[in-house]
VEXDRENFI-179754 format. One record per residue (C-alpha): chain; residue number from 0; x, y, z; residue in three letters. Coordinates in Angstrom, 1 decimal, always signed. Layout:
! VEXDRENFI-179754
+-------+-----+--------+--------+--------+------+
| kette |  nr |     xx |     yy |     zz | rest |
+-------+-----+--------+--------+--------+------+
|     A | NUM |      X |      Y |      Z |  ALA |
...
+-------+-----+--------+--------+--------+------+
END
This chain:
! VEXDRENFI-179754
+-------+-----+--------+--------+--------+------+
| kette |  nr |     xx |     yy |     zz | rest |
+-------+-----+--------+--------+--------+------+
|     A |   0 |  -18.7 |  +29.7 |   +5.1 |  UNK |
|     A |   1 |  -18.0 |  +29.2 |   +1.6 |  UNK |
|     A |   2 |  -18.9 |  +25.9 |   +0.1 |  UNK |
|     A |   3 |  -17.7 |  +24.0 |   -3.1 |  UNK |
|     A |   4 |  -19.0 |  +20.7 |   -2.4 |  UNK |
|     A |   5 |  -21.3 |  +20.7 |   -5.7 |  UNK |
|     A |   6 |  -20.0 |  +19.7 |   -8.8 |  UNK |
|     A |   7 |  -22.6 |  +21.1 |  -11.4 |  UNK |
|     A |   8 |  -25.7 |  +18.8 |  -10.1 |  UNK |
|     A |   9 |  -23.7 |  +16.7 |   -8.1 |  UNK |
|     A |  10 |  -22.7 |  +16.2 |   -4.7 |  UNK |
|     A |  11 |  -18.7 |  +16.0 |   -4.5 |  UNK |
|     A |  12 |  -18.5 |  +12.5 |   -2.2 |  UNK |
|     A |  13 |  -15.4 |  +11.7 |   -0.2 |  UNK |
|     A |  14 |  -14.3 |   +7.8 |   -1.4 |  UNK |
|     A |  15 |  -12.5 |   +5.7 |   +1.3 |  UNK |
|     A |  16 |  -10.7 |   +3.6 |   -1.1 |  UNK |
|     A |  17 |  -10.1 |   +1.3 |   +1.8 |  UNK |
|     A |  18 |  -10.9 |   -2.3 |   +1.4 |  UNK |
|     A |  19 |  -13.4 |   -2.5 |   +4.1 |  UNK |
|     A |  20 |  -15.4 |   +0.6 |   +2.1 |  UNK |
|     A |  21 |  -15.3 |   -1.4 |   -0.8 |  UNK |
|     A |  22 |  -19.3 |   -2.3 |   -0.2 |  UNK |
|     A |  23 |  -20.3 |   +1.4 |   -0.4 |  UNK |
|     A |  24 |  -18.7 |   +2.4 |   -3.8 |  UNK |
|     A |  25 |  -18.7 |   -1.1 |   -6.2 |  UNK |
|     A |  26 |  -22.4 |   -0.7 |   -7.0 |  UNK |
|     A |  27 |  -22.7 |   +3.0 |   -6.8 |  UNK |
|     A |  28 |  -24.1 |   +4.3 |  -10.1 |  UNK |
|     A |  29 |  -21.0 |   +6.5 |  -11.5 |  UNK |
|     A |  30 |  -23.8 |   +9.7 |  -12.2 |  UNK |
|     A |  31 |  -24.7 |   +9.7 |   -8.6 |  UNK |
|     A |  32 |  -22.1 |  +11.6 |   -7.4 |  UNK |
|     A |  33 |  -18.4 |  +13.1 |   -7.8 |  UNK |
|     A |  34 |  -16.0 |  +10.8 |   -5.8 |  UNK |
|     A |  35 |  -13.3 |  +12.3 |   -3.9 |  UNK |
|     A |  36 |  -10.6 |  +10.0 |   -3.0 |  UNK |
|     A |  37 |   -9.0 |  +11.1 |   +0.6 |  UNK |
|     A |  38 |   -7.9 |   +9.1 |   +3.4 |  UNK |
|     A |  39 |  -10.1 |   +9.5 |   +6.5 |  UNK |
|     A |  40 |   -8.4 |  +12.3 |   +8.4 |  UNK |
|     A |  41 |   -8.5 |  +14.8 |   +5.1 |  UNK |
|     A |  42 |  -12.0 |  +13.5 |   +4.3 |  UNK |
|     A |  43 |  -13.4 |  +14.7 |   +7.6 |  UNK |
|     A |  44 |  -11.5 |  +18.2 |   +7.1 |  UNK |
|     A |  45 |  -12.9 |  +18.4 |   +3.5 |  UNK |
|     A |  46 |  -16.5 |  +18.0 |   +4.9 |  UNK |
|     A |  47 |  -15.6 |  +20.3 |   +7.7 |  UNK |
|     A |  48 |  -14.4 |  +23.0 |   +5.3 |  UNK |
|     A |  49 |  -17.2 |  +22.8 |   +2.6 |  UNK |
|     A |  50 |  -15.0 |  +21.2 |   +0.3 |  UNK |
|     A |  51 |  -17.0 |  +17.9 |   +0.2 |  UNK |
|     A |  52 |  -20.6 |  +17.3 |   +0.9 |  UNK |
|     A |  53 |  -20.6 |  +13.7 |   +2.4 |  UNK |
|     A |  54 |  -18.6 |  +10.7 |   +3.0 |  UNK |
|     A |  55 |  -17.7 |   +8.0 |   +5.9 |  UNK |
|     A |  56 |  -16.1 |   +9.9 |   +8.2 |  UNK |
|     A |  57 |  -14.4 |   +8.6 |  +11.5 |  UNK |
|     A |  58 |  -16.7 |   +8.6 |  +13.7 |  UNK |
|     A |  59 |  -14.3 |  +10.7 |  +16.5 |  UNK |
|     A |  60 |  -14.6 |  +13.2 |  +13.7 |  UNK |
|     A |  61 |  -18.7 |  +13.1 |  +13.3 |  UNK |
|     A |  62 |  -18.6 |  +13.7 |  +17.6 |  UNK |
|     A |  63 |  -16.6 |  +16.8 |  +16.6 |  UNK |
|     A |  64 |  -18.3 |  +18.0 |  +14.0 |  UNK |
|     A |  65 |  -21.8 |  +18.1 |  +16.4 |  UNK |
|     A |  66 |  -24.9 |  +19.8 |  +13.9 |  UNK |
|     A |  67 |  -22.6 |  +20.4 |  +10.9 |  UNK |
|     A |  68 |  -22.9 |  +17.0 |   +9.3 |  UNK |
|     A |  69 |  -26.1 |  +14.0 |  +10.0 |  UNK |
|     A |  70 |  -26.3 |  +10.5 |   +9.7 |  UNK |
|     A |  71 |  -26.6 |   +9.2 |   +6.7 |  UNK |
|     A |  72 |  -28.5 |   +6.2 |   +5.8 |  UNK |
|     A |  73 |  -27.2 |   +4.7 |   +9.4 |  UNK |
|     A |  74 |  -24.4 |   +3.1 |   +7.2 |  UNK |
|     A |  75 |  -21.0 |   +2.8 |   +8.4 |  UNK |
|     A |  76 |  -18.0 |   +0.5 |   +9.1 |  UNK |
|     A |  77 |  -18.2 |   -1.6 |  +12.7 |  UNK |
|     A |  78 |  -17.1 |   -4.3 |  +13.9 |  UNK |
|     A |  79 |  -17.9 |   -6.4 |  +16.8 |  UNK |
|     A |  80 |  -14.6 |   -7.7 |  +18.1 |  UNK |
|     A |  81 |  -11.5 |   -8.3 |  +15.9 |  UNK |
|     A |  82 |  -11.1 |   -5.1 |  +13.2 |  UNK |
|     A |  83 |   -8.4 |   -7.3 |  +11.5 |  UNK |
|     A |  84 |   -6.6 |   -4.3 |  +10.5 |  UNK |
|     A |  85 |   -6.3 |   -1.8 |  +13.7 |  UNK |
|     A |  86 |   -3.2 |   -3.1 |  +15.7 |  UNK |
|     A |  87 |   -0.6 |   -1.8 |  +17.7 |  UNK |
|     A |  88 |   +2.5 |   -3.3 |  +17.3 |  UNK |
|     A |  89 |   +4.7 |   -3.4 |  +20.0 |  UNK |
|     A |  90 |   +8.4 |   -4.4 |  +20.6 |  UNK |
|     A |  91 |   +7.2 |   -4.3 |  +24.6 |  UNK |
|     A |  92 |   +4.4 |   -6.0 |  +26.1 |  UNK |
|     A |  93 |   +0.9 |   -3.6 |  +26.4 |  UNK |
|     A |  94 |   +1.9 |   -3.3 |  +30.2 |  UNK |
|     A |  95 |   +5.3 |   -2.1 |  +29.5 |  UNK |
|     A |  96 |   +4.7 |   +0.7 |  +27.7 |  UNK |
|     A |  97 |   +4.1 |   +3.6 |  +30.0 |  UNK |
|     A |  98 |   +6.5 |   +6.2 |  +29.5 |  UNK |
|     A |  99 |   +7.0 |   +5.1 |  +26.1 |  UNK |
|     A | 100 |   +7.2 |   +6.7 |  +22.4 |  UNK |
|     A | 101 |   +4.2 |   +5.2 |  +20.5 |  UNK |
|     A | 102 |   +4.5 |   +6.5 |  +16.4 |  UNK |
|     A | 103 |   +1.4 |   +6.8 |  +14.7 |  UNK |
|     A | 104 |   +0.0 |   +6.8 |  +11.4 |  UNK |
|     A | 105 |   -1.3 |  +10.2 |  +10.2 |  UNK |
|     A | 106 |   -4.4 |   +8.9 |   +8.3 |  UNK |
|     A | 107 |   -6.1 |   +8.0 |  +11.8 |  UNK |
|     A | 108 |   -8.6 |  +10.1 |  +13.6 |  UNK |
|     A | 109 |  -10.5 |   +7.4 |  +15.4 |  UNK |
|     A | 110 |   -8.4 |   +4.8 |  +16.5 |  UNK |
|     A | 111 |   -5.6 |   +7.0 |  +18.3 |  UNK |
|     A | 112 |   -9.1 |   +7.8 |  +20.2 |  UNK |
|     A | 113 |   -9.9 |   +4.2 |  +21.0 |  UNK |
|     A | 114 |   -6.4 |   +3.9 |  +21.9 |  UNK |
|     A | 115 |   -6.2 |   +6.6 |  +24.5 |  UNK |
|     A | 116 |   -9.5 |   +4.9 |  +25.8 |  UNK |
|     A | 117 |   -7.7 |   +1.7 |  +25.8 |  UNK |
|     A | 118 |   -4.8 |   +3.0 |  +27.5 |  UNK |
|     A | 119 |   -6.5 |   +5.1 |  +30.1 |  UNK |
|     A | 120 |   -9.3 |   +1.6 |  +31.1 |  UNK |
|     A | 121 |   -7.9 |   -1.7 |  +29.8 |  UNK |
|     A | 122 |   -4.4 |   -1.5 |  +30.0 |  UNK |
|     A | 123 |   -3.4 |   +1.2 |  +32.7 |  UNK |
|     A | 124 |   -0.8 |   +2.7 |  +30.5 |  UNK |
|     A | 125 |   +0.3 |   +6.4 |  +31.1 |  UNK |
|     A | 126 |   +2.9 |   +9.0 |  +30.8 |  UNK |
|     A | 127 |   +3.0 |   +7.9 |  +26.7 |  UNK |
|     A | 128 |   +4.2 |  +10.1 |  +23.9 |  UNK |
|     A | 129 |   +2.6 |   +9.8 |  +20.3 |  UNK |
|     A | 130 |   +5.1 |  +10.8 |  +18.1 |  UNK |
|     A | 131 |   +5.4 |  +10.8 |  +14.4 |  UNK |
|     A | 132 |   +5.7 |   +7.5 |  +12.6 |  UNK |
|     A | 133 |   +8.8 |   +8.1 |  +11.3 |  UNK |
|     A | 134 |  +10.7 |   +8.3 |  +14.2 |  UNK |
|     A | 135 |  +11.8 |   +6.0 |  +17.0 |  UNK |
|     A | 136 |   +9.2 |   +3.9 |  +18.7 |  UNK |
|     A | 137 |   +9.0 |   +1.5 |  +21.6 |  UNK |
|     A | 138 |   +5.2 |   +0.5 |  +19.3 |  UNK |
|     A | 139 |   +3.1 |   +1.7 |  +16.7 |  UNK |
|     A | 140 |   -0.5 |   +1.9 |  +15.5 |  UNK |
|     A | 141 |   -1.0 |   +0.8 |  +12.2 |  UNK |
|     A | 142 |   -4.4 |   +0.9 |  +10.2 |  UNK |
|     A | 143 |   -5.5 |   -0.6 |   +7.0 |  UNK |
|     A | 144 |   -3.3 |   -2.3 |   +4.6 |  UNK |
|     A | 145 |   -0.4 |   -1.2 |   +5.8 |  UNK |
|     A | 146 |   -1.2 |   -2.5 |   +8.8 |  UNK |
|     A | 147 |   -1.9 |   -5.9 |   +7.5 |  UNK |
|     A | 148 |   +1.4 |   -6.1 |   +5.5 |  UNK |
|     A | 149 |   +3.6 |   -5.6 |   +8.6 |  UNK |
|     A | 150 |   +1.5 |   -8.5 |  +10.9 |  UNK |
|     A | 151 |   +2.4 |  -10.7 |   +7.9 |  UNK |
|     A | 152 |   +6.0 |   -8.9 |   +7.8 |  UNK |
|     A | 153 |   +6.2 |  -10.2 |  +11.5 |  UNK |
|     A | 154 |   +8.5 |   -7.3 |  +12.8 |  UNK |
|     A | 155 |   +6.7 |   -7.0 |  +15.9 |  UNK |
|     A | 156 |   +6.5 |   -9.5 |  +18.3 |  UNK |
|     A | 157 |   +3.6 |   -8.3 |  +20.0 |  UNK |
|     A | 158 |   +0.4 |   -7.6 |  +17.9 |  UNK |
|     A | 159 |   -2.9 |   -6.1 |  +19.9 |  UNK |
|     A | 160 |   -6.1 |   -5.5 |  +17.5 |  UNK |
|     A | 161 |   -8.2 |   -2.7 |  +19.0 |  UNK |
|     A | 162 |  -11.2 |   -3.8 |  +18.4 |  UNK |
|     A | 163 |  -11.1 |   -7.2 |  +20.0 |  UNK |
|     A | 164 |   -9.4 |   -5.1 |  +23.2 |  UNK |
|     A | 165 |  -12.9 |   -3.1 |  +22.9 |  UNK |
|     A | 166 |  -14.7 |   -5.7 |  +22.9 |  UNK |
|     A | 167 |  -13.2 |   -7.4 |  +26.0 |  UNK |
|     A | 168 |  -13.6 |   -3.8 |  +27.7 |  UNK |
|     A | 169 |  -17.4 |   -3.3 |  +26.9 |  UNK |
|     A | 170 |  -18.7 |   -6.0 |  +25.5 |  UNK |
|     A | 171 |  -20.1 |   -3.6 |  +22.7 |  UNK |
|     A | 172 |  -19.3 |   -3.5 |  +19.0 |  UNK |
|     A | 173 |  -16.8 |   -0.4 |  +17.8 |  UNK |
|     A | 174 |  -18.3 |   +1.7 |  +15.4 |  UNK |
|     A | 175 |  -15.2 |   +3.2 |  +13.1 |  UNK |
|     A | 176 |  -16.7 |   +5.4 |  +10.7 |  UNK |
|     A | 177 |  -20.1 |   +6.5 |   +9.9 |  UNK |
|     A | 178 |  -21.3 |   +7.9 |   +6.7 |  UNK |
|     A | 179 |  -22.3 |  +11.7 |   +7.3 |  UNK |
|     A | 180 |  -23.5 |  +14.8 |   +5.1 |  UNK |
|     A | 181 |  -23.2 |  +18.1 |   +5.7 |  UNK |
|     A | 182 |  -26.8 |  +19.0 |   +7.2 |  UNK |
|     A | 183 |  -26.7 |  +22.7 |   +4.6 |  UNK |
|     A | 184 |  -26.8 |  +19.7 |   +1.6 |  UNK |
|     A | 185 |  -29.6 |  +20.7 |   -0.6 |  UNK |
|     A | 186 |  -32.5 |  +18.1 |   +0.8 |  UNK |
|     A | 187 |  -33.6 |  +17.2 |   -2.4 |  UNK |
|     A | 188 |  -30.0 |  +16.0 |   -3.7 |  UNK |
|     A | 189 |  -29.1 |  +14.9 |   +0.0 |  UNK |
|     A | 190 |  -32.3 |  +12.4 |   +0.0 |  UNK |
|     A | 191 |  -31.9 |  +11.4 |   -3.6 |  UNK |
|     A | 192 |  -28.5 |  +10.3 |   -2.9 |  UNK |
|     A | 193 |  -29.1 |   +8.5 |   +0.6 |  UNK |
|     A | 194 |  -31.2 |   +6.0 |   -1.6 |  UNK |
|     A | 195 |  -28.5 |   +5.3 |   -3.9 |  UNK |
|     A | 196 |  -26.1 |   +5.0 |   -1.4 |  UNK |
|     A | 197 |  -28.6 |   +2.3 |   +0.5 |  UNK |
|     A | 198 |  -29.3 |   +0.7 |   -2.6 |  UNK |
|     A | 199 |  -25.5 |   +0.8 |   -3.4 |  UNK |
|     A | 200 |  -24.5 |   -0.6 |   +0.0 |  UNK |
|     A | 201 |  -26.7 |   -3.3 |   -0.2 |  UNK |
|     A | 202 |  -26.0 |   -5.1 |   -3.5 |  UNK |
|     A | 203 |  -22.7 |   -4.4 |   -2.3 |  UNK |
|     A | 204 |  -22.5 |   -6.6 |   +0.8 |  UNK |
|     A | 205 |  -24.3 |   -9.5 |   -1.6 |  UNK |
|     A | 206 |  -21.1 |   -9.0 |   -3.6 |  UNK |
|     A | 207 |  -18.2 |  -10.3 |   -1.4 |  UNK |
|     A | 208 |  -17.0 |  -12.9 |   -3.7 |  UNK |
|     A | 209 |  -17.2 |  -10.7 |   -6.3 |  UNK |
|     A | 210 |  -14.5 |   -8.2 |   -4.3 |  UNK |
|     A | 211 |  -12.4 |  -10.7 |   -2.7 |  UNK |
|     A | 212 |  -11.9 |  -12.3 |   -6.7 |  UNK |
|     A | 213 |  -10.8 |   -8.5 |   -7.8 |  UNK |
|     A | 214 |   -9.0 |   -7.4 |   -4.7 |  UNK |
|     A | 215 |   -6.4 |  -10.5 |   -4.1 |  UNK |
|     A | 216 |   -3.1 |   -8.9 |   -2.9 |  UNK |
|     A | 217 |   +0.4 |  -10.7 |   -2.4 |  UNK |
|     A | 218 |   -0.5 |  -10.4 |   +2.1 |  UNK |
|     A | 219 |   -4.3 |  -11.4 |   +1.7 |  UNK |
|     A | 220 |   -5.6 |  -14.4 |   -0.2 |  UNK |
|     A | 221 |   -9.3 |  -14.7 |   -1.9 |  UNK |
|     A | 222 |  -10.7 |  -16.2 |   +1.5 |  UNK |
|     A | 223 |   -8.7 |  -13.4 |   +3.8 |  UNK |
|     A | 224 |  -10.3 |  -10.8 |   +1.5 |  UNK |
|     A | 225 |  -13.8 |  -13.1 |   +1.8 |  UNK |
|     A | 226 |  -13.4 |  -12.9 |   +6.1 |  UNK |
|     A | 227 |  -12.0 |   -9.6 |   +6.2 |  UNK |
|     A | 228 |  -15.5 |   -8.0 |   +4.1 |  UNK |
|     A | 229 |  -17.6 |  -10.4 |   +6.3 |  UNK |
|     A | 230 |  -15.9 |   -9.1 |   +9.3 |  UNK |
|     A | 231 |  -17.9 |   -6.0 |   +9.2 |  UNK |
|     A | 232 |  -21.1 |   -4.3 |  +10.3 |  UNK |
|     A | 233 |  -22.6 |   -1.7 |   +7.5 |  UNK |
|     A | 234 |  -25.9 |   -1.3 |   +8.4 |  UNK |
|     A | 235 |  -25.9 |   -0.1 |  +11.9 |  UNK |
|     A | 236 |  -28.5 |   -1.2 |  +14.6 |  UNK |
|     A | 237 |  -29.2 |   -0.4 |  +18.3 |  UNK |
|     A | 238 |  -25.9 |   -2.4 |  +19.1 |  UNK |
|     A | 239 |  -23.7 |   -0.8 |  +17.1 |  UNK |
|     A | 240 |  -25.5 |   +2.9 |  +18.0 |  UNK |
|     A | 241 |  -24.9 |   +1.7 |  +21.8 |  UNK |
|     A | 242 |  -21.6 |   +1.0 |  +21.1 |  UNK |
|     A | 243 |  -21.2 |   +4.2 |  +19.7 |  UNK |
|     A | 244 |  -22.3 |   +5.7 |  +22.4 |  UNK |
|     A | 245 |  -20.2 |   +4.1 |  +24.8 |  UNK |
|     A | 246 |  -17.1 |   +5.0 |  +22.9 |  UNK |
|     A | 247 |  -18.2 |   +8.8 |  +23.0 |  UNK |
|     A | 248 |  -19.1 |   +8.6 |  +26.6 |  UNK |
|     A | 249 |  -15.2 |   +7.1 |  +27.7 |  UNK |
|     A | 250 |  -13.9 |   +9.3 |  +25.3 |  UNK |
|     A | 251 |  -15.2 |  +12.5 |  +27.2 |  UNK |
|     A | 252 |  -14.2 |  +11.4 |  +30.3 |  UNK |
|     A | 253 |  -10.4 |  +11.9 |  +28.5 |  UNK |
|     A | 254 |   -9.1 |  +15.4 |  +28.4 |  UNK |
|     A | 255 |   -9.9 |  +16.9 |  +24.7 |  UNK |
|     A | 256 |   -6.8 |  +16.4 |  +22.3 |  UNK |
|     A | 257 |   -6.8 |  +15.9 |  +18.7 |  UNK |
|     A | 258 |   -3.6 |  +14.3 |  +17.0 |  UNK |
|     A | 259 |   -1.0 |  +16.6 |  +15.2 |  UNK |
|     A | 260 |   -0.6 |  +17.0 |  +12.0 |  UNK |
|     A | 261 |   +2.1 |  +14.8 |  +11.3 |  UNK |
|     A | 262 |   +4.7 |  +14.7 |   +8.7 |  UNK |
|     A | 263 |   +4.9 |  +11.2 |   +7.5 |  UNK |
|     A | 264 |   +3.7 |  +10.7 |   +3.8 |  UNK |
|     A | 265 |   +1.9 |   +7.7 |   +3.5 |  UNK |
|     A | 266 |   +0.5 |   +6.4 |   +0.1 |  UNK |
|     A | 267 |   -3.4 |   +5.6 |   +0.3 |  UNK |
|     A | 268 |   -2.2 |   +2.6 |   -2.0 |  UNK |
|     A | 269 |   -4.2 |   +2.0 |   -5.0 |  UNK |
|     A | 270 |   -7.0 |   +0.7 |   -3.1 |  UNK |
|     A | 271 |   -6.2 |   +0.6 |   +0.3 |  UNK |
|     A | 272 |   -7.7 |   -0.9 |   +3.3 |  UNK |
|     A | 273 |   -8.6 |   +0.9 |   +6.6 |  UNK |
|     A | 274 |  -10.9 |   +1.1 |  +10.0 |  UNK |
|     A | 275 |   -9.8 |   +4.7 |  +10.2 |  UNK |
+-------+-----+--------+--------+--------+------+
END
C-alpha cells in the first residue's frame, strides 16, 4: 500500500475538532505534527488508507482495523455513564420501536455499534431499519453538537443517552474512541510524538476552564462546557480497557455489519463536539 501520511518530517494527524477532543490538541506544540481535520468515520478511513498516520479513532474502527494501527499513549475519550452528547431521540418510547426506521448521522462508526448492542440486550428491540438521516424516522441518533442543540431544541420527547444505557447494562465505562497509529509509523517519529501527545493531553485536562471560557456556545453555557470536559475519561485504565473489552465481546456476538455510506452532508461545525 501506498502511504502519504508524512508531511516532510511530520506525521499528518487526524484532528477531531469535537469538543470532547478539545484536551488532546489545545496544548499540542503546532511543529509536532500536520493536523488533519475529519470527522470520525473519514478519520478512521484516512488511517486505513495510508492517508493519515494517527488520530482518535472510534474505537469499532480500531477492532477493525486488528495489527494495522496500535495504541497510542492509552489515551482516548470514555466515559463512565452519561456521554452527554450520544442520544437517540425518539418520537416512540425505546420499547416501541421494533419495526421502526431509525435515521442516523453519517459521522458515527461507534455508537450505531453500541446501539445495535443496546438494541439486541437492553431494550429487546428488533426488526429496525437504519436509514439515512434525512429521511423519515420514527427516532434518531444524534452525536456531538448537533446532538446537544436538538435536546435543547426539545423536538423529541423521548431522549436516551447511550452511555448511561451502557452503563446500566454492564456496569463498565464505554470507551468511544482511542488514539491509534498506524504500526508501519517510522518508530522514531511514532515515539517522539506519543510524548507530545501525553504531554499535550495532560496540560490539557488541567486546562478545563481555560476551554469552557473559549468554547461558550448559544446551547452550552461556561459550566455546561466545565461538566461536559469533566465528564470524560482520557487516560485509560484497567476499567476503561475492561470496558472495552466488553463492548468488543457483545459486539461479536452481533452479526458483522458496518453502516452505509450515507448521503446526508453534515457540517463538522467550526469546532464541533462528538463521542463518535
Amino acid at each position: 500500500m501506498t502511504t502519504n501520511y508524512m508531511s516532510g518530517h511530520k506525521l499528518k494527524v487526524g484532528h477531531m475538532t469535537y469538543l470532547n477532543s478539545e484536551v488532546f490538541y489545545r496544548k499540542l506544540p503546532i511543529d509536532s505534527c500536520e493536523l488533519v481535520p475529519m470527522p470520525p468515520r473519514a478519520m478512521a478511513a484516512a488511517v486505513e488508507s495510508g492517508e493519515l498516520a494517527a488520530g482518535p479513532l472510534p474505537i469499532a474502527e480500531v477492532f477493525r482495523l486488528g495489527d494495522t494501527v496500535k495504541s497510542l499513549g492509552n489515551l482516548g475519550v470514555s466515559s463512565d455513564g452519561p456521554a452527554l452528547s450520544v442520544f437517540l431521540f425518539s418520537h416512540k418510547r425505546i420499547e416501541k420501536l421494533s419495526g421502526k426506521k431509525i435515521a442516523v448521522t453519517s459521522h458515527t462508526a461507534t455508537s450505531i455499534q453500541l446501539l445495535r448492542v443496546l438494541f439486541a440486550e437492553l431494550w429487546d428491540v428488533s426488526g429496525h431499519q437504519f436509514v439515512d438521516i434525512s429521511d423519515t424516522h420514527e427516532a434518531a441518533l444524534w452525536i456531538g453538537d448537533l446532538a446537544l442543540e436538538r435536546r435543547a431544541l426539545g423536538q423529541y420527547p423521548y431522549q436516551y443517552d447511550l452511555g448511561s444505557a451502557w452503563k446500566k447494562l454492564t456496569r463498565l465505562p464505554f470507551v468511544f474512541a482511542e488514539w491509534v497509529i498506524r504500526n508501519d509509523a517510522p518508530a522514531e517519529r511514532a515515539e517522539r510524538f506519543e510524548q507530545v501527545l501525553l504531554e499535550a493531553t495532560r496540560i490539557g485536562a488541567k486546562s478545563a476552564d481555560e476551554i469552557s471560557r473559549d468554547r461558550v456556545s448559544r446551547t452550552m453555557s461556561e459550566s455546561d462546557v466545565s461538566k461536559y470536559v469533566h465528564n470524560f475519561t482520557y487516560f485509560f485504565g484497567p476499567e476503561e480497557r475492561a470496558g472495552q473489552a466488553e463492548f468488543r465481546s457483545r459486539l461479536d456476538k452481533l452479526p458483522v455489519w458496518r453502516p452505509p455510506v450515507m448521503t446526508d452532508t453534515e457540517p463538522m461545525g467550526k469546532r464541533a463536539i462528538s463521542t463518535s
